[in-house]
DRENLUM-361119 format. One line per field, with one value per residue: residue in three letters; x, z, y of N, C-alpha, C, O, CB in turn; residue number from 1. Coordinates in steps of 0.02 Angstrom, whole numbers, plus 50000, padded with zeros to 5 digits. Atoms other than C-alpha are relative to their C-alpha. Glycine has a CB too. Layout:
BEGIN
resn	(Ala/...) $
n_X	(X/...) $
n_Z	(Z/...) $
n_Y	(Y/...) $
ca_X	(X/...) $
ca_Z	(Z/...) $
ca_Y	(Y/...) $
c_X	(X/...) $
c_Z	(Z/...) $
c_Y	(Y/...) $
o_X	(X/...) $
o_Z	(Z/...) $
o_Y	(Y/...) $
cb_X	(X/...) $
cb_Z	(Z/...) $
cb_Y	(Y/...) $
resi	(NUM/...) $
This chain:
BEGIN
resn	(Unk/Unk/Unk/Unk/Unk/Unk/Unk/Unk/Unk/Unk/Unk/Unk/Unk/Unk/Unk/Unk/Unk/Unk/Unk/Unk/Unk/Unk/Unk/Unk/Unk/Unk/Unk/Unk/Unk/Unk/Unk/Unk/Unk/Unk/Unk/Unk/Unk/Unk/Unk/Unk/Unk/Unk/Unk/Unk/Unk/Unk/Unk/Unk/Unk/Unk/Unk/Unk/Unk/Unk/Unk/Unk/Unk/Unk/Unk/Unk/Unk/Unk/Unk/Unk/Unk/Unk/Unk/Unk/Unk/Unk/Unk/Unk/Unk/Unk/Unk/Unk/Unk/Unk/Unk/Unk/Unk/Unk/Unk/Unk/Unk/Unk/Unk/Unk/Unk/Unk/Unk/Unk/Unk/Unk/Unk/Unk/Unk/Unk/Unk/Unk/Unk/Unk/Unk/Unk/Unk/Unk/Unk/Unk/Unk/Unk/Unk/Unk/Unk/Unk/Unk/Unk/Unk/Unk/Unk/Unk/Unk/Unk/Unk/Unk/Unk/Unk/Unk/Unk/Unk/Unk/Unk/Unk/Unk/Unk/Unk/Unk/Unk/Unk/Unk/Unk/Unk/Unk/Unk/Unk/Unk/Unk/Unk/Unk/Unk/Unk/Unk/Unk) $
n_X	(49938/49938/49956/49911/49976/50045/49982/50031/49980/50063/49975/49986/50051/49998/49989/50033/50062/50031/50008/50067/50003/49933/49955/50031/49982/50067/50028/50062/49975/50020/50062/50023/50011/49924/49986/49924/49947/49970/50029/49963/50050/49971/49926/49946/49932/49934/49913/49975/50067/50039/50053/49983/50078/50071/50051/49991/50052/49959/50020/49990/50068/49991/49994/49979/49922/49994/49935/50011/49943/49980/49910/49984/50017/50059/50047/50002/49971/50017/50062/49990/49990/50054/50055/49980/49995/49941/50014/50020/50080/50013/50075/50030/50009/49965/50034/49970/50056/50056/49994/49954/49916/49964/49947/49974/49917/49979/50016/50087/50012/49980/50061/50058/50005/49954/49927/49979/49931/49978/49958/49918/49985/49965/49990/49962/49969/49983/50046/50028/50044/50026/49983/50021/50100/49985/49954/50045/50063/50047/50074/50050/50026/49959/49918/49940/50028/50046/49952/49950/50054/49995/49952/49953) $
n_Z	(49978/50047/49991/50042/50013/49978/49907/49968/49943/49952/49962/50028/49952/50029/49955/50020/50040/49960/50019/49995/50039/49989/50040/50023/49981/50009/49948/50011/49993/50066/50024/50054/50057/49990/50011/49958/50023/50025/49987/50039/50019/49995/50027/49981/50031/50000/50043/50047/50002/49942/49957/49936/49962/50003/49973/49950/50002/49956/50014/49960/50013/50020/49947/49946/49975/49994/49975/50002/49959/49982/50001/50086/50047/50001/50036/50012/50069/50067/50002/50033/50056/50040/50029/50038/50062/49998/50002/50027/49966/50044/49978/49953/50035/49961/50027/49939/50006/50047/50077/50012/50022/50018/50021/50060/49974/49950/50027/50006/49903/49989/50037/49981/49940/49964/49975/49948/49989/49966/49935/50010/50048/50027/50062/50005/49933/49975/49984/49919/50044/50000/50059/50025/50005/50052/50067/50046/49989/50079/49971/49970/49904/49959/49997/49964/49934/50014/49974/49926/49934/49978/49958/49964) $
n_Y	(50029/50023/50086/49978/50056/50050/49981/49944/49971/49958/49960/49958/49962/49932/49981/49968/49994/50064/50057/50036/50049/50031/49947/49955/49911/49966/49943/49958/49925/49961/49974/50051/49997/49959/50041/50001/49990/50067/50066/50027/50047/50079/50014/50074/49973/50016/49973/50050/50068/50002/49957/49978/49989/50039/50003/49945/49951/49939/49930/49940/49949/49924/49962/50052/50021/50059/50019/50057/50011/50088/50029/50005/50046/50010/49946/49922/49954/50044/49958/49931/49987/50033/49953/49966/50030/50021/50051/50035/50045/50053/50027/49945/49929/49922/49936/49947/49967/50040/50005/50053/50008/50068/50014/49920/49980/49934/49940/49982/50018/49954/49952/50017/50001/50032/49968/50064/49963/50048/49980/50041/50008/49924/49972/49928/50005/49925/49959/49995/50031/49955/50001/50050/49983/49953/50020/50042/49976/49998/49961/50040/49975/49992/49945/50022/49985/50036/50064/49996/50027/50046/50040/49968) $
ca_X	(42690/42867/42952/43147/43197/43037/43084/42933/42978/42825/42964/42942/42854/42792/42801/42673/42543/42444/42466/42302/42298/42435/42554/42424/42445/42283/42226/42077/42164/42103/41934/41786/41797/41968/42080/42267/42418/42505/42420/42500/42408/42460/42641/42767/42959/43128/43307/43331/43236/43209/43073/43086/42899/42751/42594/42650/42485/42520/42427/42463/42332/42337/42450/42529/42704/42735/42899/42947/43074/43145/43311/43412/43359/43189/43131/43127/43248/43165/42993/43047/43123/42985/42868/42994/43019/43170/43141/43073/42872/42807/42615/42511/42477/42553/42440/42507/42374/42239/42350/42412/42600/42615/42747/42790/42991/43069/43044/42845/42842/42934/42833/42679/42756/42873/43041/43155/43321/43421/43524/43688/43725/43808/43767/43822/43907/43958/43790/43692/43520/43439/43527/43488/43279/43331/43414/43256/43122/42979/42829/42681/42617/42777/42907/43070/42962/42825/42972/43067/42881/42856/43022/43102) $
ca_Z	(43146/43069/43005/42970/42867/42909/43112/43200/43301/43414/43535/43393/43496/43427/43532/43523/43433/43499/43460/43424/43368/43299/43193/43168/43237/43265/43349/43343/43325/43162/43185/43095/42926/42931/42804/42894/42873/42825/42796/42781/42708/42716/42649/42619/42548/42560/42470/42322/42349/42524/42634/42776/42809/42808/42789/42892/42923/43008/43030/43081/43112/43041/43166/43258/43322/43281/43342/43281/43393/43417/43414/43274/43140/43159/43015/43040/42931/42790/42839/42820/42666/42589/42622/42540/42401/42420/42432/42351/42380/42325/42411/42503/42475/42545/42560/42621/42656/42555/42402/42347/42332/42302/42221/42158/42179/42314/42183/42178/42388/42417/42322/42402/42563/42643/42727/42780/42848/42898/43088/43091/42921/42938/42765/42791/42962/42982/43003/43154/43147/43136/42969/42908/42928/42813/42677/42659/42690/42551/42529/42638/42826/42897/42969/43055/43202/43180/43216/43358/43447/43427/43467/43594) $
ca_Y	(49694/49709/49564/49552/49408/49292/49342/49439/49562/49614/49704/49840/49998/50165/50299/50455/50381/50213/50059/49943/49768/49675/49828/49944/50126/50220/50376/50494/50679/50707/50715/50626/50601/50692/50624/50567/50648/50489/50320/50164/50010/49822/49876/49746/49824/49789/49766/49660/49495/49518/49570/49695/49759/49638/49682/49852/49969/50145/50304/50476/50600/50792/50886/50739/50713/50518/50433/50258/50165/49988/49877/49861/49780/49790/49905/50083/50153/50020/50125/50288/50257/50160/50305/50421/50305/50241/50078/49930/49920/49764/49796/49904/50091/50246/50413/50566/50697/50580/50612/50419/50397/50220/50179/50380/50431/50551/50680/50666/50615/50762/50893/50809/50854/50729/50751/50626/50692/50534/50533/50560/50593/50795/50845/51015/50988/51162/51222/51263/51192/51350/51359/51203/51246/51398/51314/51183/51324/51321/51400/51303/51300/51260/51397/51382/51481/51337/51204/51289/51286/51122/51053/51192) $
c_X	(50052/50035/50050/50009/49962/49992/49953/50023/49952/50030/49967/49927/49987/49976/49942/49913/49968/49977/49935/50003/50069/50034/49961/49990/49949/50003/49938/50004/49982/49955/49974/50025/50087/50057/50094/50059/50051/49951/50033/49963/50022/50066/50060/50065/50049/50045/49979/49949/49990/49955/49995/49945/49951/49949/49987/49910/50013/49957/49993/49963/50048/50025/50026/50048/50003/50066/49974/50064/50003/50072/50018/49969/49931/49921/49982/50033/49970/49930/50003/50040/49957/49944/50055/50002/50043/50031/49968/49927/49977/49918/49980/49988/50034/49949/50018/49948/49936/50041/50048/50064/50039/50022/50047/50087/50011/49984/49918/49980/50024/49974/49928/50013/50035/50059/50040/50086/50028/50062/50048/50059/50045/49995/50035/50018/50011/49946/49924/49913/49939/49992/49976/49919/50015/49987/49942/49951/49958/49930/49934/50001/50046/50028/50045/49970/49964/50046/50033/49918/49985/50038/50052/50072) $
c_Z	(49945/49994/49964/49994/50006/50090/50014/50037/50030/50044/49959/50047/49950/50058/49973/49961/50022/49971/49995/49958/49979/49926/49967/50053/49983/50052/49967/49989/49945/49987/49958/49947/49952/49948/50024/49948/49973/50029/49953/49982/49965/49944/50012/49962/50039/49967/49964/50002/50073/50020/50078/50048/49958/49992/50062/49981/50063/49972/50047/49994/49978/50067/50047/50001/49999/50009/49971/50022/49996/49988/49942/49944/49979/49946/49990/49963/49903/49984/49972/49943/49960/49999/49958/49926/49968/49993/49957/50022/49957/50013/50051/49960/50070/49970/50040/49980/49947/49947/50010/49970/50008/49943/49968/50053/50081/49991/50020/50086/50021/49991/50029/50078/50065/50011/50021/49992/50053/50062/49970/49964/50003/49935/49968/50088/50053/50021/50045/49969/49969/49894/49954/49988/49953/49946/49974/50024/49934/50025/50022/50072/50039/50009/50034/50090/50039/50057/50048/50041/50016/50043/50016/50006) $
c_Y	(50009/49952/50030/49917/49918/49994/50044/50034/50061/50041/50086/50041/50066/50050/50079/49998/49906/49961/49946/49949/49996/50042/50053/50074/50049/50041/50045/50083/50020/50022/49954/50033/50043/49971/49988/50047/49952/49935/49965/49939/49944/50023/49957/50063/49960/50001/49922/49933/49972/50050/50026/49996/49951/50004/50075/50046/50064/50072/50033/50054/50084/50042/49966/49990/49904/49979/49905/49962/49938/49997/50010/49965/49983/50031/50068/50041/49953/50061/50045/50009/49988/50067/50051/49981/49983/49940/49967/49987/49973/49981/50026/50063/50044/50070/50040/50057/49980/50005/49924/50005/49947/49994/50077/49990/50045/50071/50017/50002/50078/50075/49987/50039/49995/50027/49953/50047/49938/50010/49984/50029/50065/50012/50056/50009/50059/50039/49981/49986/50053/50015/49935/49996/50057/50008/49966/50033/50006/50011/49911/50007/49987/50057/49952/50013/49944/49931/49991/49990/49943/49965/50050/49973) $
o_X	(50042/50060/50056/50004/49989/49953/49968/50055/49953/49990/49949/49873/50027/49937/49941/49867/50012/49924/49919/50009/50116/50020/49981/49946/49945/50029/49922/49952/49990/49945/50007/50045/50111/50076/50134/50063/50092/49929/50051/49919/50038/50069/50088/50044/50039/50054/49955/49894/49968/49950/49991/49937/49945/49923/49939/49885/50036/49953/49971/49957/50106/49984/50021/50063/49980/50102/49920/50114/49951/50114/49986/49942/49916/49860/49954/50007/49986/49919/49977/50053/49951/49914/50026/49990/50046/50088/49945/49912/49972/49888/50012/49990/50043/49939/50021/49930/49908/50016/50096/50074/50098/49988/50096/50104/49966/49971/49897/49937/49979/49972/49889/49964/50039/50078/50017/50115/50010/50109/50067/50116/50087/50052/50065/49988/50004/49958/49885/49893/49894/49946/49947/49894/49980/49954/49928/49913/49984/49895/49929/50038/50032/50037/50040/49983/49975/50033/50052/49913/49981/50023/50104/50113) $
o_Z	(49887/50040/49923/50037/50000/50121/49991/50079/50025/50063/49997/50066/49905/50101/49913/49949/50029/49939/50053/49898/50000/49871/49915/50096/49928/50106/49908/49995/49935/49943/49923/49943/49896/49979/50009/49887/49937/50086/49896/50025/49906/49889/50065/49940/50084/49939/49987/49974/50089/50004/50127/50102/49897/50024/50100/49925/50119/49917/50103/49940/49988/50109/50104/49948/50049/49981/49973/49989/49981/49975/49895/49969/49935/49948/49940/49934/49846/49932/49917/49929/49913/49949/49905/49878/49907/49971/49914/50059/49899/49994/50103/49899/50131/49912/50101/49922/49912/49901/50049/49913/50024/49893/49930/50106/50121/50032/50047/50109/50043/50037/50020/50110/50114/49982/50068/49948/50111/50048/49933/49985/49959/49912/49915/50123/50114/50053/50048/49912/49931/49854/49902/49943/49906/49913/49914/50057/49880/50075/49995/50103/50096/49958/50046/50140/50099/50110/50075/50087/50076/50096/49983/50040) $
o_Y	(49994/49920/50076/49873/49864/49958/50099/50002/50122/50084/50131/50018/50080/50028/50087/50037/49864/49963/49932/49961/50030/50020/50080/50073/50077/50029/50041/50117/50080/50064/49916/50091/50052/49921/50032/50054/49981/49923/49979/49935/49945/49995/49941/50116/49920/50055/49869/49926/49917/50109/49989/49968/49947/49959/50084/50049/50054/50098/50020/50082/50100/50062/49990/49964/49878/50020/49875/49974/49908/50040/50033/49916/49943/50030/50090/50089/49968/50091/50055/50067/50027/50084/50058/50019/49986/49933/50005/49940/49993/49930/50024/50067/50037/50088/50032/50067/50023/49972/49918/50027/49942/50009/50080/49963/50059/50115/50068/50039/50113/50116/50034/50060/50033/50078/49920/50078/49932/50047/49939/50041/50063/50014/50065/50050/50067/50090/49934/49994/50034/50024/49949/49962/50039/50048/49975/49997/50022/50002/49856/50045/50004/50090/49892/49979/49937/49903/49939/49949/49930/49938/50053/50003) $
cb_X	(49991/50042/49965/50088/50050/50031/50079/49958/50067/49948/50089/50012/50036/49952/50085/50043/50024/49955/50039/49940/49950/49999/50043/49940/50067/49935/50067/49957/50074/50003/50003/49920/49921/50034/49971/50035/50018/50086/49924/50063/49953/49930/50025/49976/50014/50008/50111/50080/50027/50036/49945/50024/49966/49984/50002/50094/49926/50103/49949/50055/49938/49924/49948/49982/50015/49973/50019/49974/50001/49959/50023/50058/50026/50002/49960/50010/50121/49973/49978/50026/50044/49968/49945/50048/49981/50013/49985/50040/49934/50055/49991/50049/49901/50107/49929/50098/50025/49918/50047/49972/50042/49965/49980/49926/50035/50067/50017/49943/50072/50040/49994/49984/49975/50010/49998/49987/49993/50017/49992/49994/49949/50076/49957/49939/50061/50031/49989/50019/49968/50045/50067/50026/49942/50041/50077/49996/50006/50002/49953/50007/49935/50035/49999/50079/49953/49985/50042/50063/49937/49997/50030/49974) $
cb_Z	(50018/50001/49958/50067/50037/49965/50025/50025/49985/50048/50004/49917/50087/49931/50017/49978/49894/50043/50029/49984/49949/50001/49943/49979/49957/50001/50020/50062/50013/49954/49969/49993/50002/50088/49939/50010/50037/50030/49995/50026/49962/49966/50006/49936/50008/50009/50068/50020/49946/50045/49996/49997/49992/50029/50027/49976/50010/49975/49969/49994/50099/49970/50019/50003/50102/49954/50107/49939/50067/49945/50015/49990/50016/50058/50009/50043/50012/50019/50049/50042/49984/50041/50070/50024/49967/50039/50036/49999/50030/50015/50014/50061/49973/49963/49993/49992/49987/49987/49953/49969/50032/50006/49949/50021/49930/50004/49921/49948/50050/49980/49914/49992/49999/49978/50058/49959/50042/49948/50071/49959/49955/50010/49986/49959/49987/49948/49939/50054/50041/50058/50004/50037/50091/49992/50007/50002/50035/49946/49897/49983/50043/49993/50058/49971/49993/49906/49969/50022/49998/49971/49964/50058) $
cb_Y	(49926/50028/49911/50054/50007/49928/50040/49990/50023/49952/49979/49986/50023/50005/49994/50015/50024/50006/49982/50040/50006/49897/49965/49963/50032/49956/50056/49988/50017/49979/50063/49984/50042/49986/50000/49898/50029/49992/49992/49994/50029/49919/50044/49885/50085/49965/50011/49980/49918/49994/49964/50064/50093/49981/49925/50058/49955/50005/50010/50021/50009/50034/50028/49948/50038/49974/50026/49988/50022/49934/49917/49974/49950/50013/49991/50027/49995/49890/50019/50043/49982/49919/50044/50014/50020/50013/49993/49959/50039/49937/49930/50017/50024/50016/50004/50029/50060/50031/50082/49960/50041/49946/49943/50126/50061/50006/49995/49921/49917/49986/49984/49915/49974/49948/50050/49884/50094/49959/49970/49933/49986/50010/50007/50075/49974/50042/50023/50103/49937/50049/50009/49953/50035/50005/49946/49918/50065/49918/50072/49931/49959/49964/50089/50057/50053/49993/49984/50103/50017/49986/49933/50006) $
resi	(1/2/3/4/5/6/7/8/9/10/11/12/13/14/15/16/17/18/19/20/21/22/23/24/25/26/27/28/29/30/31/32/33/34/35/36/37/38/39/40/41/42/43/44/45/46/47/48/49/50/51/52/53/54/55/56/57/58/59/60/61/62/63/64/65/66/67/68/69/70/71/72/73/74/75/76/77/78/79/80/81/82/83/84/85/86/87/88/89/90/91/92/93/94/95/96/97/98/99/100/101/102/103/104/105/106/107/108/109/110/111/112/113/114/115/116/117/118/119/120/121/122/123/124/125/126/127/128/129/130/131/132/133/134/135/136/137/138/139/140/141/142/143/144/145/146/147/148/149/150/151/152) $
């Protein structure tokens, strides 16, 4: 479950990947013994001397499209910064492909792997998105080909 401000908010849904028990996000696509593409483990964060995520637990198997959706206010942009490392984590662990990246920067998350490209934002406005997969191509198992198959 995510909490905002001491406020539960069980509305919160995730979309792609199946929900089990109360804020924990499990599926079987990885295979035994398999170790996740992201695992998240009783993480608490937030801003300054508040607390966003609770106790958050979250995992995404090797090869899995995960979506994380809800109202405002409910935590998702706290998430995806906290695994980048953006945030304040005050408890839990973060492992991305089994390697631990609790508490490491953007710099070390990033090099491990991660990506976070926040909505909205136009960084480079002018350019088509084609271009934009280009610009942040680096050697490893992604392409730009890889990304248009997924998401036509």
């Amino acid at each position: 479950m995510i909490e905002r401000k001491g406020l539960a908010t069980p509305d919160l849904e995730t979309a792609a990947i199946a929900v089990h028990g109360e804020g924990t996000a499990q599926n079987d696509l990885a295979g035994p013994g398999a170790a996740p593409a992201l695992e998240l483990t009783g993480v608490v964060a937030g801003y300054g001397s508040g607390t966003v995520l609770r106790g958050l637990d979250l995992t995404v198997a090797e090869g899995e499209v995960g979506a994380v959706v809800g109202r405002n206010g409910v935590g998702k942009t706290t998430l995806m910064q906290t695994v980048m490392g953006l945030t304040r984590l005050t408890g839990g662990r973060i492992l991305l492909g089994g390697e631990d990246l609790t508490g490491a920067g953007p710099t070390a998350t990033a090099r491990a792997g991660a990506g976070y490209v926040p909505q909205g934002r136009r960084i480079f406005p002018t350019l088509s998105v084609d271009e934009h997969l280009r610009i942040a191509c680096r050697p490893g198992p992604w392409t730009a080909e890889q990304i248009y198959a997924r998401f036509p």
